[in-house]
Structure formats: structure tokens, C-alpha cells
N, C-alpha and C positions, 0 to 999 in steps of 0.2 A: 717458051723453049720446047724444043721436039720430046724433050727426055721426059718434062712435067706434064702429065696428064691431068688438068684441073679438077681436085677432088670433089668427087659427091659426098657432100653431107648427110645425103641420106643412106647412102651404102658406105659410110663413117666408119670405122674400125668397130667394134664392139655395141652396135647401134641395133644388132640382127632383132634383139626382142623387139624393140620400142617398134622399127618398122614392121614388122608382122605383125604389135597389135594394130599398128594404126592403119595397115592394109587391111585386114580382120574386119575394121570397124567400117572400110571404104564399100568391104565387100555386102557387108548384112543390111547395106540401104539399098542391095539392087534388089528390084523386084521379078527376082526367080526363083523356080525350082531351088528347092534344098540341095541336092545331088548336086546339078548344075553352078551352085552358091558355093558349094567345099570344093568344087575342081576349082573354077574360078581364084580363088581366096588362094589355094596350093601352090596354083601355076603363078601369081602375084607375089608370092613371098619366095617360091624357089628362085625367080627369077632378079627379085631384088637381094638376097644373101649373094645368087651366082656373081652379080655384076661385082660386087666385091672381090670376091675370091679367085674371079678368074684371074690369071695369070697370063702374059702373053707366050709360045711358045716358044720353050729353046731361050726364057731369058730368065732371069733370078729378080725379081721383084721386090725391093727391099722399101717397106712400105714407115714412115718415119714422123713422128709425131711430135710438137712443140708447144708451148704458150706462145712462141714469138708470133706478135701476128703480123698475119699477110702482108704484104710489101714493105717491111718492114726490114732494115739491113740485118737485123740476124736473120732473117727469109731469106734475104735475097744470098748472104754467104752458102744457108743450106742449100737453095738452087745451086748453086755454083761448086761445090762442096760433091753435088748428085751428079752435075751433067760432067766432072771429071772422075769420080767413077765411071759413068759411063764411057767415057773416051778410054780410059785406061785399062776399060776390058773389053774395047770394039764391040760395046753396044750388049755384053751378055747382059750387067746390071741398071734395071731401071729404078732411080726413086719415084715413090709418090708421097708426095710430103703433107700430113695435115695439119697445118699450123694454129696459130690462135684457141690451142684450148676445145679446139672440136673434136679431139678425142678425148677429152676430158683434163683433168690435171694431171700432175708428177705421179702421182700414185695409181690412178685410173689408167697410164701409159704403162708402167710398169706389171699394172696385172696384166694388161693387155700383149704385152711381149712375150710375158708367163704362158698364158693359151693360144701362143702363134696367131693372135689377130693380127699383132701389131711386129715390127722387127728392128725396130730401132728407134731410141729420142733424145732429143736434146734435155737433160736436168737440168733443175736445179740439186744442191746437195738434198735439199729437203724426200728428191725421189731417191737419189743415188742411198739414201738412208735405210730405204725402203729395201735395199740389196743388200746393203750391210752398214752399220752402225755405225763402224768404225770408219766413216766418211765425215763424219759431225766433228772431229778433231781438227778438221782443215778449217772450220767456221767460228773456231770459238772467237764470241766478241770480245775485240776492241786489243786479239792478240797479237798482230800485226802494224807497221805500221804505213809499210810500202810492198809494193809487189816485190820487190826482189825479196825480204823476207818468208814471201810467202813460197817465189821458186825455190828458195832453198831448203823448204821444211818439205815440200814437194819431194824434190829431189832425194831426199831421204826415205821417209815413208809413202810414196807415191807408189814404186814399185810395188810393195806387199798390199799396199791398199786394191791394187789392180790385181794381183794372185786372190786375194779373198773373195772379189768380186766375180771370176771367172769361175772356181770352186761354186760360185751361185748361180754359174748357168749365165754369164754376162762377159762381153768384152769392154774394155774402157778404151776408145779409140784416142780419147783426147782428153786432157782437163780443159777448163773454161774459166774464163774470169769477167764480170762483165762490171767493171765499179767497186764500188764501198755503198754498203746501206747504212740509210741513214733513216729516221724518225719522222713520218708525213703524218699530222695529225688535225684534227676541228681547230682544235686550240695549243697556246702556245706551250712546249714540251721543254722545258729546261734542267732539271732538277729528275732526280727516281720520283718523287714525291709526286712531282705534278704529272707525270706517265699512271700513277697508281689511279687517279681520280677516272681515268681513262678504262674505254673498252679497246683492245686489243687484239688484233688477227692475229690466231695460231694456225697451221696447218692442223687440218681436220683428220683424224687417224692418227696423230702422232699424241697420246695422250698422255704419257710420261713430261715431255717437254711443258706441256699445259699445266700439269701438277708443280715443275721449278718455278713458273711465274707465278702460279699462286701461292708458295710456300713463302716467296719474296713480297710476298702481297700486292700481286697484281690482279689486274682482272680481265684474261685471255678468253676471248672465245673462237673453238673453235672452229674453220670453214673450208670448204673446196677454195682453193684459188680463183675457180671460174666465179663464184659468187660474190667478189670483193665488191666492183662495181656497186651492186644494190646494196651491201651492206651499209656502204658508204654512204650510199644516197640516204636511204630510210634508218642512219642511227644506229643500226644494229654493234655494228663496228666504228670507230673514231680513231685509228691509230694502225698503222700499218707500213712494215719494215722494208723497205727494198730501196733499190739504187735511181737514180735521178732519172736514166737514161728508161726503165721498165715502168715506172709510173707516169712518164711524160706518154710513150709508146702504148700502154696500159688503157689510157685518158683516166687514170684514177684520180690524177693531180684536178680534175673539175670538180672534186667531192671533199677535198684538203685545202686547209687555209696555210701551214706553219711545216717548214722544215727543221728539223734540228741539226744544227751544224757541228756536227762530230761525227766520225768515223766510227760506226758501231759496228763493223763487222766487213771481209768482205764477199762480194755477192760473187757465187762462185758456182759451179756445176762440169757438166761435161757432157758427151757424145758418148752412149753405151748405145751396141747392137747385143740380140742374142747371140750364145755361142753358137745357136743351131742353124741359123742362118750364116753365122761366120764361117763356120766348117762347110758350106755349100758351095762356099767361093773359093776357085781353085787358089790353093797355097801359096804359088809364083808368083798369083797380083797381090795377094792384099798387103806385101809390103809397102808398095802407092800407092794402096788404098787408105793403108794408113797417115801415108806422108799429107795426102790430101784432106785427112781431117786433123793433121797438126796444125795444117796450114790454113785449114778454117779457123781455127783455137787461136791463132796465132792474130790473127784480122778480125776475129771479136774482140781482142784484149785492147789492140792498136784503136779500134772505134770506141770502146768505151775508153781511153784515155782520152784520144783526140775530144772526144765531147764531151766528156764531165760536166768540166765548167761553162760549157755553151750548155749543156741544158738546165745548170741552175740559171743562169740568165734567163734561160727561154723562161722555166719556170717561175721565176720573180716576175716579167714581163705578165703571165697568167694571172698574178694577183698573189703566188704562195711566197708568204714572209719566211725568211731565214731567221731563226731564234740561237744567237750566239750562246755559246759557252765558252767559258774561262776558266782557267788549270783546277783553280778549287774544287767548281761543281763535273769539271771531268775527274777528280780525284772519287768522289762519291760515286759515280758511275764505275769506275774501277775496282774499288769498295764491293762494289753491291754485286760485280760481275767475280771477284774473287770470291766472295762468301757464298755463293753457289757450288763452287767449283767441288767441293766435297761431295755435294749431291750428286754432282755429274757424274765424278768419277767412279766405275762399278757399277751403278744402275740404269743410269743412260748411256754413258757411253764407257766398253769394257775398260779396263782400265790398262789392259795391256798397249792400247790402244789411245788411250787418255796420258799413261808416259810417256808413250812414244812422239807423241804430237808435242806434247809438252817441253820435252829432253830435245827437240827438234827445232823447234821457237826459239828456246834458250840460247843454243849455239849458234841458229842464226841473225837472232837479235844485235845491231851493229854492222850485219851485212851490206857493202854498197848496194844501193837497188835505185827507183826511181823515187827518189825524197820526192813524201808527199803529193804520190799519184793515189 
């Protein structure tokens, strides 16, 4: 696409040290003049930060960063998502998208938006967290039980959750839903019991959430998201939470044997730009600006429905066993997700914000929505 300038990896968002040392080191094996050696070495590193940073003139560069990897249908909506910005402001706004985790994870984006490297990412809640806490009320497990539940608790406290998040220097263009996660683990996960005997993925920086699972006696460790893979591989980790559609897309499912078939949660995020890139865009477009990333939001939610259950099939086809549960052992699971809940509320997540999520569920619970999406 004209709009997609295929990103360099190496003039990455937030990449400038790593390449200046590693031009640095490209430079001190020529054999010249010292003098000659530091111009050299200067003009290699000004010129690899510039390629980055240049902008084209007379356009607004909004530069956007994701785990989804490349070619991959949430890629391809954020192309699509870009080249209609584009259209809808005759070409002033260009994305450049760096997908798959090469700008690092949810948190690694997140700084990077903080110091104007970056200008915009797709989350998960794990980064939106990272803006404000009070987004961890939209995830609590297993409090849901269809999406329309979940529009509706939205619909309530959605609004102030996006006032808090602007207040932090962010726009929330859209919420996201991509599934329900579930339990991909070495071995078979049925029971809290048989999850404890288990290493477990935390997100890495969130160290409060790590101290709940160990208080319930687990055993979390924690990691960048980009390091799942090899954890997987070498042991390090055994168990890790996500939805059918990002571990198949992922290839984590080649390092997991067993799904656990229960809805632990659902997998949820959104589209946040900064504000200071939002306010560069003249006032009259970004109300289609906005509308065009509803309507991204709107055709991730349709594709993670439409393939749930085609990608547990795919997945089972892979080799990964589905480990049933029954009301019982989901009642313990329920159990052990309620006996937390005191700890959650007030020090992990505020509590003004832990009622209100709460008080929000309650009245939507019973809502029509899509049973057993």
C-alpha cells in the first residue's frame, strides 16, 4: 500500500542507543585515523536516528506500534484502519506501523509514546494498565459471561475510564475485544491445584499482580511478552493465558500440549494515540478519524468471533488437547477467583474503580448479548 512505508527495524522506534552502539563498534574496526574514525562513526549514527525521525513534509506521521504480527488480520485491519485516515484527510496523515513486537511489548510502547518516539498502539489491557489502573476492572476473570455483558458494563464506565486516560496524556480511540483466554499449558490444567504445580507467565513490571498469584499459591514468573516463545521452549515458563486466535498467530501453541476449556477471562484492549499527536490533527477530521477506528474495533471483535472455534479445531489438528471442566471444578475456580478479590480491591486496582466495574457487571449480568461467544 502507498500509505505503508515498510518499517526499518533498525531505525525501530526507540532502538537509537542499541544502533549507535552497534555502528560505534562497525566504526572501530576500520583502520583509520582517530579524527577521521569519530567523524565517520557521527555521520553513521546522525544519519541512522535521522532516517527515523524524518517526517515527510506538510504531512502528520503518526507512527504505531503492535504485538499483532505482520500479515496477520489484525495487521492487515491496522493497514486498513491507516490508508483510511489517510483518505479522510487527503493524504495529510501517514501511518507507519511496526507490528510483531519490534517495538517491544505493551509497556515498552507505552513509554515510547511518553517520549514522542512512538504515537500510537494497539493494547492489550495489560499496557492500557500501564495509563491507568482502573482498566484492570474490564478483565476481571471469569466476570463475564458473553460480550454483550461486557458492552454493557463498557457502556457504563467506559466513558470515565477514557476521561482518566486523557487526564494521562492519551486518547482512547476505540476499545478492542479479541476472544476469551483461556489456559495453554505443558501439561494438563484442570483443577487451581494442578495450575499451582506450574510456572506461569506474568507480565514483566506489573509486580503487584505477581504477589496475587503468589499469595493464592502460585508460581508466576515474570516476562516481556516478546520472550514467551523461548520461555516456552527452554522450561522457563509452562503456562500462559491468552485467547486461541493470539497463540495460534503467536506460533506459541508449537511449545503447549493442553488447553483448558473455560472461559478465564476476556482478551480485551484497545487503540490509544497520544494527546499530543491528537491535537496536531485538525479538529473537523478526527471525528472520522475516530469513526475509522470504531470500525476497526468493530472487525477485530467480528474475526475473533467468526474464528474462535475454527481455531480450536486448528489447534487440536496441531496436536494441543482440550482438558474439560465441569460445574464443580469451575465452582473452585470461581472460589479461588473470589477469594482474591479483597486483595484486588484498593491495592491493585482503586477501589472506586473496583465498585464501579463491579456495581456494572451486576446490573448487566442477564443482559441479551451473544450466549456463549
Amino acid at each position: 500500500m502507498k500509505l505503508h512505508r515498510k518499517p526499518n527495524r533498525k531505525s525501530e522506534a526507540g532502538t537509537g542507543k542499541r544502533e549507535a552502539g552497534s555502528e560505534s563498534r562497525s566504526c572501530s574496526a576500520l583502520l583509520a585515523p582517530r579524527s577521521l574514525l569519530r567523524l565517520l562513526c557521527f555521520a553513521a549514527v546522525f544519519f541512522s536516528i535521522s532516517a527515523f525521525a524524518a517526517e515527510p513534509a506538510g504531512q502528520i506521521v503518526v507512527k504505531v506500534a503492535s504485538l499483532a504480527p505482520q500479515g496477520s488480520e489484525w495487521h492487515k485491519i491496522l493497514q486498513e484502519m491507516g490508508s483510511e485516515w489517510q483518505k479522510e484527510s487527503n493524504g495529510l496523515i501517514v501511518f507507519r506501523l511496526y507490528p510483531g513486537g519490534v517495538a517491544g511489548d505493551d509497556m515498552d510502547i507505552v513509554r515510547k509514546m511518553r517520549l514522542g518516539i512512538l504515537d500510537a498502539g494497539l493494547l492489550t489491557i495489560n499496557g492500557l494498565s500501564t495509563i491507568d489502573r482502573g482498566v484492570v476492572g474490564l478483565e476481571i476473570p471469569m466476570a463475564y459471561s458473553d460480550y454483550g455483558q461486557l458492552d454493557c458494563v463498557l457502556e457504563k464506565i467506559g466513558p470515565k475510564l477514557e476521561r482518566q486516560i486523557e487526564a494521562k496524556g492519551f486518547i482512547v480511540l476505540c476499545w478492542s475485544q479479541a476472544g476469551w483466554a483461556h489456559f495453554f499449558t505443558t501439561s494438563p490444567v484442570r483443577t487451581p491445584d494442578d495450575m499451582r504445580k506450574l510456572k506461569m507467565f506474568v507480565w514483566a513490571g506489573d509486580d503487584q499482580y505477581a504477589e496475587l498469584w503468589k499469595k493464592a499459591g502460585f508460581n508466576p514468573v515474570p516476562l516481556p511478552s516478546t520472550e514467551i516463545a523461548t520461555a516456552l521452549q527452554t522450561g522457563l515458563v509452562n503456562a500462559v493465558t491468552i485467547n486461541p486466535q493470539g497463540i495460534l498467530l503467536l506460533q506459541w501453541y508449537k511449545h503447549v500440549s493442553y488447553m483448558t476449556d473455560f472461559k478465564w477471562a476476556v482478551f480485551m484492549g484497545g487503540i490509544v494515540i497520544s494527546k499530543s499527536t491528537w491535537e496536531k490533527i485538525p479538529a473537523e477530521i478526527r471525528p472520522v478519524l475516530r469513526q475509522a477506528a470504531l470500525k476497526a474495533s468493530k472487525r477485530f471483535r467480528e474475526f475473533s468471533i467468526k474464528t474462535d472455534q475454527t481455531d480450536i479445531e486448528t489447534l487440536k489438528k496441531n496436536g494441543v488437547r482440550v482438558v474439560s471442566v465441569d460445574e464443580k471444578t469451575l465452582n473452585e475456580w470461581r472460589r479461588l477467583v473470589e477469594s482474591t478479590l479483597p486483595q484486588v480491591r484498593g491495592s491493585y486496582l482503586p477501589a472506586e474503580y473496583f465498585d464501579a466495574a463491579s456495581k456494572a457487571r451486576d446490573q448487566c449480568r442477564g443482559k441479551a448479548g451473544e450466549a456463549g461467544k
